[in-house]
C-alpha positions in Angstrom: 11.4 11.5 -10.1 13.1 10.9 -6.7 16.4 13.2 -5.7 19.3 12.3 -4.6 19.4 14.9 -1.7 17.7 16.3 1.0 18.6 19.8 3.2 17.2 20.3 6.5 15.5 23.1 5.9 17.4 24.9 8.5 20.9 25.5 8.0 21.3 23.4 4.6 22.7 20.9 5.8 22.3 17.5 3.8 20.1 14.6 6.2 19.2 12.6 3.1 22.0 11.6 1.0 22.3 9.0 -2.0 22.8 6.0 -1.6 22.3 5.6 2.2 18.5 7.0 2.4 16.8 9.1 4.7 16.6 8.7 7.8 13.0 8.6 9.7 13.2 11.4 11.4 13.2 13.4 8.2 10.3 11.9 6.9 8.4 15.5 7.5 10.5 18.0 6.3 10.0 19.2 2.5 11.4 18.2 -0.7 14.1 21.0 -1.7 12.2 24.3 -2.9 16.0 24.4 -4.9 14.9 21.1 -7.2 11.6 22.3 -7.8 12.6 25.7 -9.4 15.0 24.3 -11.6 12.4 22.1 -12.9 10.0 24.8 -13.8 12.9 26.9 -15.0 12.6 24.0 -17.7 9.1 24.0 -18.3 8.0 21.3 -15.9 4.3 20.8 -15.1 5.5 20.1 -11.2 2.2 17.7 -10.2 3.0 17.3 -6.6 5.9 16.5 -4.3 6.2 14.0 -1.6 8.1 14.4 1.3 8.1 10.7 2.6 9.7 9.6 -0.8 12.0 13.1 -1.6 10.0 12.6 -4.8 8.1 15.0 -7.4 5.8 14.1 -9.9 5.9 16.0 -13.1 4.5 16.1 -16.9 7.9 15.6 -19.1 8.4 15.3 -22.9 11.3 12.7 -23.9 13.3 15.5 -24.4 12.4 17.0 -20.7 13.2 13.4 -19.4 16.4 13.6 -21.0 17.3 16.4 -19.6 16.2 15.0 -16.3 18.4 11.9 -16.4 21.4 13.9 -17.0 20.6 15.7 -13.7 23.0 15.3 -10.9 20.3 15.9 -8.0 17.8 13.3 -10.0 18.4 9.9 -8.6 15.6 8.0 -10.7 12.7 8.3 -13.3 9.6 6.0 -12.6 6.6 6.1 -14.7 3.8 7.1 -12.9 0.4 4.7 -12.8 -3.1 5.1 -13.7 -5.6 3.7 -11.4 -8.2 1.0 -11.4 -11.0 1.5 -8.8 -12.2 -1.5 -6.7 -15.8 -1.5 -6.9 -18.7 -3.3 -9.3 -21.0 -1.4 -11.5 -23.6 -3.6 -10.4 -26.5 -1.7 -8.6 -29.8 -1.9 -7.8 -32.4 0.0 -5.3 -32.9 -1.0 -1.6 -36.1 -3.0 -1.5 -38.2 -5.4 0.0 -38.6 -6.2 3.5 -35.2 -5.4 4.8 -36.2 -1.7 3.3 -38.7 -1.1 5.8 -36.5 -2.4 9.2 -33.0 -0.5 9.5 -31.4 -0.6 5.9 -27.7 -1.0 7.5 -28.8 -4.1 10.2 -27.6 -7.2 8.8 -24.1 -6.0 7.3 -23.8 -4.5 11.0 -24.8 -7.5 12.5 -22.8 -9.5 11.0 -19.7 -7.8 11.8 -20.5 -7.4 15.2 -20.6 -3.8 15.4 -24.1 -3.4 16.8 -22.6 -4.6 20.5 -20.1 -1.9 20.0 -22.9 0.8 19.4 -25.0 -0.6 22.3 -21.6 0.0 24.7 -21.8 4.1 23.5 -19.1 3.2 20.8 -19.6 5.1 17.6 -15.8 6.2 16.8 -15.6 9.5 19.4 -12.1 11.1 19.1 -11.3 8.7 16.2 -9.7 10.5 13.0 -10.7 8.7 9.6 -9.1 10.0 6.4 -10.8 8.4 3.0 -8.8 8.7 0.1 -10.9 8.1 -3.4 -12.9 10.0 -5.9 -15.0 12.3 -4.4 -17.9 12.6 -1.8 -21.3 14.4 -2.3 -21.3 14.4 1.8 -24.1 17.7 1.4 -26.5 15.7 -0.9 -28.0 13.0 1.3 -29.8 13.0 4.5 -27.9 10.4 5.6 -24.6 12.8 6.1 -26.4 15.4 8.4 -24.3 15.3 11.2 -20.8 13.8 9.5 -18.1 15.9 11.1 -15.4 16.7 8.4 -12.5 18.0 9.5 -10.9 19.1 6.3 -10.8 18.2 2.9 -8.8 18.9 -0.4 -8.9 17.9 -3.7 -5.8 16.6 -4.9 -7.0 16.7 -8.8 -8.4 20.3 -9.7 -6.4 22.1 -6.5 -8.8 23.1 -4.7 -11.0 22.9 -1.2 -14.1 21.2 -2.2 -14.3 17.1 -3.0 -18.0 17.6 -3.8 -19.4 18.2 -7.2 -18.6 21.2 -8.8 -19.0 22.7 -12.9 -16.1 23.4 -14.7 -13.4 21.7 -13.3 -9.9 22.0 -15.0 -9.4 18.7 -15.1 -12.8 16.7 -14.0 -14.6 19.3 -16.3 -18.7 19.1 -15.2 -19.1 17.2 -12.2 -22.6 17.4 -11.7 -23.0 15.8 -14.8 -21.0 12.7 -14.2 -20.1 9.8 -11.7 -17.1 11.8 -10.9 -18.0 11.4 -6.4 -20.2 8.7 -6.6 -17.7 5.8 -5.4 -16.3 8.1 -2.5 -19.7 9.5 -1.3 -21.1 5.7 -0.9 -18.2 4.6 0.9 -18.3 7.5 2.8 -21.4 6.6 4.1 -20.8 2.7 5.3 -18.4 4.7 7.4 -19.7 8.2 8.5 -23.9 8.2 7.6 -26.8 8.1 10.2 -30.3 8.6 9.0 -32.7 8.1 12.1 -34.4 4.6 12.1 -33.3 3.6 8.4 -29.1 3.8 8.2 -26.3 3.9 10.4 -22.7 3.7 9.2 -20.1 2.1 11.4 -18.4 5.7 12.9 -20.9 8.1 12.5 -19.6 10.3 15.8 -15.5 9.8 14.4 -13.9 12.9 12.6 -13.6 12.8 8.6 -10.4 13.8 6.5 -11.5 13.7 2.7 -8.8 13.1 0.2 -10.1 13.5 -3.1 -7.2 11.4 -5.4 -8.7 9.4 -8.3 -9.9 11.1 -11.6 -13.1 8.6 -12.9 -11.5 9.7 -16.9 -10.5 6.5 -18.1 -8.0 8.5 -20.7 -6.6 10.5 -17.8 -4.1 8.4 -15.5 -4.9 9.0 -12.1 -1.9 9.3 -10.6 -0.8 7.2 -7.4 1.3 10.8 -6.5 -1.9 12.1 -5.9 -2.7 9.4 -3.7 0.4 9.4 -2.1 0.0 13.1 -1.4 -3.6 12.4 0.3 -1.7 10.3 2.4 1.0 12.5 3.5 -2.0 14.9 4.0 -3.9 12.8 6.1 -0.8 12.2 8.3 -0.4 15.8 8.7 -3.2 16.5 9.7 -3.4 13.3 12.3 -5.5 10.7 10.8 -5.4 7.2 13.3 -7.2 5.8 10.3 -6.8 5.3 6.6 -9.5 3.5 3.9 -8.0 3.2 0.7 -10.5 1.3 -1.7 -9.0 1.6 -4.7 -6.5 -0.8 -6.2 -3.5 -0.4 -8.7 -2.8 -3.4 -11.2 -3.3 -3.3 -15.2 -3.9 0.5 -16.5 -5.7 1.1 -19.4 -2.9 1.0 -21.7 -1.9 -2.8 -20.9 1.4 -1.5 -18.2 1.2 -1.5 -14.5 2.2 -4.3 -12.0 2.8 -7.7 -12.7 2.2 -10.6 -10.1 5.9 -10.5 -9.3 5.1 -6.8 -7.9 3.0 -7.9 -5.3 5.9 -8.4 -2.7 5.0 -5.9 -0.2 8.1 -3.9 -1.6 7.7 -2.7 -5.0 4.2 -0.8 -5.6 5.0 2.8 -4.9 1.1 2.9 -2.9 2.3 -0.1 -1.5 6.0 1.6 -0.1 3.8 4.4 1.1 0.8 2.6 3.1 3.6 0.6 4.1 5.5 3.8 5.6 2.2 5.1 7.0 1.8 1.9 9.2 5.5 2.7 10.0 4.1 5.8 11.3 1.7 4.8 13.1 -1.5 5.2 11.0 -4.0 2.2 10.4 -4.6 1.9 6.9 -7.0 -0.6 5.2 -7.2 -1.4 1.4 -10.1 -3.5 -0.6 -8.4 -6.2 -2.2 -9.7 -5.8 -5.4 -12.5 -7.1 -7.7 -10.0 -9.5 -9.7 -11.2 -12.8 -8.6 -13.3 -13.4 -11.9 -10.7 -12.1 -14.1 -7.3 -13.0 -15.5 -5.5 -11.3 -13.1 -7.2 -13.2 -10.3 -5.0 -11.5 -7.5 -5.4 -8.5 -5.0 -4.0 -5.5 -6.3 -1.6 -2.7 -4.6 -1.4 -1.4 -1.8 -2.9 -4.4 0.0 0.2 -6.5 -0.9 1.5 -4.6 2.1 2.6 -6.6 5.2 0.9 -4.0 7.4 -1.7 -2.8 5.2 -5.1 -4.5 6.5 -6.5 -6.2 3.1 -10.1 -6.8 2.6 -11.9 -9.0 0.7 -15.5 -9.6 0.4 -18.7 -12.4 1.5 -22.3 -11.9 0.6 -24.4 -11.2 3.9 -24.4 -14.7 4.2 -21.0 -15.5 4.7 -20.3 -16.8 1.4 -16.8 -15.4 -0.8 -18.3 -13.2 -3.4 -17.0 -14.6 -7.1 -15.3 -11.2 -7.8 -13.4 -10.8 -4.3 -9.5 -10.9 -5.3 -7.2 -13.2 -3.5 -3.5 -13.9 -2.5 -1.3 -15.3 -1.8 1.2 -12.6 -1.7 4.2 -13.0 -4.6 6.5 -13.6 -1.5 3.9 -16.1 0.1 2.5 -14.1 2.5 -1.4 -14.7 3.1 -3.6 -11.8 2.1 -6.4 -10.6 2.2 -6.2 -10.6 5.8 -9.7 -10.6 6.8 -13.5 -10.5 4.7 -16.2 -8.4 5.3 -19.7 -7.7 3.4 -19.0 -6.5 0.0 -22.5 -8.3 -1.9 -25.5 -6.6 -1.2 -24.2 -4.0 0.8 -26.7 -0.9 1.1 -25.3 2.1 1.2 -26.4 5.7 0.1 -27.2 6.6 -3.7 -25.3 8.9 -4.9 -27.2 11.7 -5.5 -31.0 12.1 -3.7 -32.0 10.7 -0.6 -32.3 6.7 -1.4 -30.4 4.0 -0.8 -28.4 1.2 -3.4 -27.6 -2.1 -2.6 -23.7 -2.2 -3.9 -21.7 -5.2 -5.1 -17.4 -4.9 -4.7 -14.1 -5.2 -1.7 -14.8 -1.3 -2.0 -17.6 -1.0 0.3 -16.1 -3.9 2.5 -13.3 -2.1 2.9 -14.7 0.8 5.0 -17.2 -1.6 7.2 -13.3 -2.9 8.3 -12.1 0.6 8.3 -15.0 1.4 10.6 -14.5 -1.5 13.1 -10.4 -0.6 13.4 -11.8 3.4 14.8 -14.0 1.4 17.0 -11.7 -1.2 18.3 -9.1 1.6 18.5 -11.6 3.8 20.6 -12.0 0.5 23.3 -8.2 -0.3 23.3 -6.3 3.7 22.6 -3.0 1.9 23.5 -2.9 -0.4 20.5 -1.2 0.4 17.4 -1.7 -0.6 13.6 0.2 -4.3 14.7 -2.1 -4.7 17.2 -5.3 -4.4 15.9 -4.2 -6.3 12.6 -3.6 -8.9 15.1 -6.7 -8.7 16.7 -8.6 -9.0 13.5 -7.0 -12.0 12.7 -7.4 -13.6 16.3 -11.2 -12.8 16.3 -12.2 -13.5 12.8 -14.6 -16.1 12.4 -13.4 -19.2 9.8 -15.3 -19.4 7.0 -12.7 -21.2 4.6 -13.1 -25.1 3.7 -10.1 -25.8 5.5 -9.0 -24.6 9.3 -7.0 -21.8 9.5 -6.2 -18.9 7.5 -5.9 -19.3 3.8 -5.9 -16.9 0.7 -9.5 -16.7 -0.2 -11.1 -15.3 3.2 -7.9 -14.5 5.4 -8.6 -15.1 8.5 -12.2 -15.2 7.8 -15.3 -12.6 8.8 -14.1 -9.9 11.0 -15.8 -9.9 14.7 -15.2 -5.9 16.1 -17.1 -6.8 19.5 -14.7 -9.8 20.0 -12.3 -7.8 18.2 -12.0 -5.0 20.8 -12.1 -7.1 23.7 -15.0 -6.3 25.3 -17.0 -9.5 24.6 -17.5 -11.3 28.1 -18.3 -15.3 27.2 -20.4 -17.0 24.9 -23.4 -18.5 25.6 -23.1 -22.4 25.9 -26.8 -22.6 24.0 -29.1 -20.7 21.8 -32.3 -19.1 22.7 -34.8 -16.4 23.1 -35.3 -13.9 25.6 -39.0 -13.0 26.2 -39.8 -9.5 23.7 -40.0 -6.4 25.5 -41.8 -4.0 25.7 -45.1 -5.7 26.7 -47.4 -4.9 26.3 -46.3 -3.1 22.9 -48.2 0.1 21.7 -46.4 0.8 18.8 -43.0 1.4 17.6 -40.8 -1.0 17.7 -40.7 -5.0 19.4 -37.2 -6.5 20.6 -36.4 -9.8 20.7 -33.0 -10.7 22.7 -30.9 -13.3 21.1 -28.3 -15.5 23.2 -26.5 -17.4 20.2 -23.7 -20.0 21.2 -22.7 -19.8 17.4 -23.1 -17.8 14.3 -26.7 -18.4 12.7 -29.3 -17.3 10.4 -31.8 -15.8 12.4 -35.9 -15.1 10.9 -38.9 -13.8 12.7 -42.4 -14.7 11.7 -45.9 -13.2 13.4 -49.2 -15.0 13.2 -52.6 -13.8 14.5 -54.4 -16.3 16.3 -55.8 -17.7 13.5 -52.5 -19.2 12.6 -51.9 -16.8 9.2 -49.2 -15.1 9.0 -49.0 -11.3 9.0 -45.3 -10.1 9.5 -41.9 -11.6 9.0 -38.0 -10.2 9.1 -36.4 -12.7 7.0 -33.2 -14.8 7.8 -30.3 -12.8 8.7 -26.8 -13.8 9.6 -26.3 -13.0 13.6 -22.6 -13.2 15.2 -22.5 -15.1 18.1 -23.1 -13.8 21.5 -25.6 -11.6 23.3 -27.7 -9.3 21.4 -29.9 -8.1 24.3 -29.7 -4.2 24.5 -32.7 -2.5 22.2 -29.9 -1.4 19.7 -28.5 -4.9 19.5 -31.5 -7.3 19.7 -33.8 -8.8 17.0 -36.1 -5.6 15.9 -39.5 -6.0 14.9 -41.3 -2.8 13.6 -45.0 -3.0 14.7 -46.8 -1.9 11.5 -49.0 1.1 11.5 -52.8 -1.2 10.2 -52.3 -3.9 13.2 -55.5 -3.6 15.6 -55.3 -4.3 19.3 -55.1 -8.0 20.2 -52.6 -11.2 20.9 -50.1 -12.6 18.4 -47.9 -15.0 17.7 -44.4 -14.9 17.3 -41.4 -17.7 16.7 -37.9 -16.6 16.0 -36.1 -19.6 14.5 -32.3 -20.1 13.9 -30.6 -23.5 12.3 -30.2 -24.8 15.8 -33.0 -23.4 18.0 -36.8 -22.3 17.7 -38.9 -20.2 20.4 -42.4 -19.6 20.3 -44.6 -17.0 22.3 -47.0 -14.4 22.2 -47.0 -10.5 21.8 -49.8 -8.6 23.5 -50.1 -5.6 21.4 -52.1 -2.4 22.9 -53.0 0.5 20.5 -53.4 4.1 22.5 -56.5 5.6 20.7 -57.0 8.7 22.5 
């Protein structure tokens, strides 16, 4: 319900008043205690409250609701929403060759992120709030050093988004899938396991807003993630990841296409506000592509609200990835990221999944705006949107932006600015270091475009006994040791010479490796 009235908390006097709307600079103060207590006078489950909207959410009989109407500080009633998450059930274990090189390399790559690392970017003094699920950020390995600043759990009331027994409302979380979705997109954004998985901001500060209730016969209210937001503000988050999406609930209502104007979703009116604000906030577009519905899905219908959709790690628009345009015209999504294939942590234990869904491309962009915001701290939510667009790399059929990819794949080393020119050719930079002993071999790539890139070794017979296969590389420089083509020397290789060609669509270079095994 949203009132009619708001006091100043001060003196009493009035600063929001039906019908000319509050004014900005009373965004912060609280919805009157006054309204409250007369609701639970009347038996009113009183949910949450939002400051932002001078709103309450509450659990009302039709009798309760006509007594609500009848109200003279009640301006309207609005149903509230259950939510739909945006992320594919499909799911299967890290394998195969990439497994044994860094699990997190070619969705980094691709994005560009790896020349940010290499310049001692990893999100310092960056505040991130994630607002989903849940997040197991204890359980893996991979969240060692994640630095959470605070979290709260906007469905059972408490201070812990982790797995817990007996929850009043989530009941037995370590039974179910209750934090699974939050804690894998957690760690696209915040993990670092030595030599296997790096997220994009492993060294940024975490806000966890736990929001969305997995029950599908319990809405999940978009109050709670409205209040998550408002939370996150409070507490100064630069940067929001939202990947969750609100269209058809599960009893046939929600949003219909006509919705989707930027001005009608209440998530959409609140990211909306948030950008307002000053806060960067980033949305998956949703997982409707194969579907009837077809279209992204709120909040990403927001004119501000950076919208993701999703490519397979080689470039190409995964089948599920929603798309616009807008109901008022407007392109979205705005930019694409890796969202097939992705790897990511498992839930629960120490492996790694390879994830399908705009969920988990959602926080790789979310990730590149704390980075691009650490290069350029001047730039607010406009700018960066901007620079997204003006970087991406155009992928669509047709040139220019469009409503499948957006602007296209997301660039964060052109993206922040910091990219000097391209190279006018590609090639090969002799390996270092040689002679090898063990470890690890780098090859440095100057590519003048985007390419697939694949390493192959041969012993001087000619047969092959190593290969990293193809990988989509942005263009540019990859020379640093964190940036450049990686070959892990395996443990059984003798002593002796080898062979090596690294081969991309438009270039091939041959050479040797002299390899030198320390037996003392």
């Amino acid at each position: 319900m949203f009132f009619r009235d708001k006091p100043d908390g001060l003196g009493g006097q009035v600063v929001w008043s039906e019908p000319e709307g509050m004014p900005r600079r009373a965004l912060d103060l609280p919805v009157d205690e006054a309204h409250l207590a007369q609701l639970r006078v009347q038996g009113l489950e009183v949910r949450s409250a939002s400051r932002w909207f001078n709103a309450a959410s509450v659990r009302a009989t039709s009798a309760q609701q006509a007594w609500l109407v009848s109200q003279p500080f009640v301006r309207r009633l609005e149903p509230v929403k259950q939510r739909r998450p945006s992320v594919s059930t499909a799911m299967r274990p890290a394998s195969g060759k990439a497994a044994q090189e860094e699990l997190s390399a070619a969705q980094l790559n691709m994005i560009g992120v790896k020349g940010l690392h290499t310049r001692g970017l990893y999100g310092q003094g960056i505040r991130i709030a994630l607002l989903d699920n849940g997040f197991n950020y204890t359980s893996h390995p991979a969240f060692a050093g994640v630095r959470v600043v605070a979290e709260h759990d906007f469905i059972n009331g408490d201070e812990v988004v982790g797995d817990q027994a007996g929850q009043p409302v989530t009941g037995d979380e370590t039974r179910s899938s209750q934090n699974h979705h939050g804690t894998q997109v957690l760690a696209l954004l915040a993990g670092r396991d030595p030599n296997r998985f790096i997220g994009v901001a492993p060294e940024a500060e975490y806000l966890l807003a736990k929001t969305e209730d997995n029950a599908t016969e319990t809405p999940a209210d978009e109050d709670r993630w409205i209040a998550g937001l408002e939370w996150a503000d409070s507490l100064g988050a630069q940067v929001v990841n939202s990947s969750l999406g609100y269209n058809i609930w599960d009893d046939g209502t929600g949003y219909t296409y006509d919705d989707l104007d930027g001005h009608t979703g209440l998530t959409t009116r609140a990211a909306q506000l948030a950008v307002e604000r000053g806060l960067i906030v980033v949305a998956a577009a949703g997982n409707e592509g194969n579907n009837n519905w077809g279209y992204l899905t709120t909040p990403a219908d927001a004119a501000g609200v950076i919208a993701v959709g999703a490519v397979d790690l080689e470039g190409i628009l995964a089948g599920f990835s929603s798309h616009g345009p807008t109901a008022d015209g407007r392109i979205k999504p705005d930019v694409v990221a890796p969202g097939e294939g992705v790897v990511t942590v498992a839930a629960r234990g120490a492996d790694y999944v390879r994830l399908n869904g705009t969920s988990f491309a959602s926080p790789l962009v979310s990730g590149v705006c704390a980075l691009v915001r650490q290069a350029q701290p001047g730039w607010g939510p406009g700018q960066i949107q901007e620079a997204l667009h003006q970087s991406a790399e155009d992928l669509g059929e047709t040139t220019g932006p469009d409503t499948l990819y957006g602007w296209g794949l997301i660039d964060a080393l052109k993206a922040s600015g910091m990219q000097g020119s391209l190279p006018t050719r590609s090639l090969v930079d002799s390996p270092f270091p040689q002679p090898a002993t063990e470890g690890e071999v780098y090859f440095p790539l100057h590519l003048a475009t985007a390419d697939q890139v694949e390493l192959q070794i041969f012993d001087l017979a000619g047969a092959l006994i190593d290969q990293i296969d193809p990988q989509r590389w942005r263009a540019g420089d990859h020379l640093l040791p964190g940036d450049a083509l990686r070959w892990q020397v395996p443990a059984h290789l003798a002593s002796g010479i080898y062979l090596y060609q690294v081969q991309g669509a438009s270039f091939a270079h041959t050479g040797k490796i002299a390899l030198v095994r320390d037996h003392r």
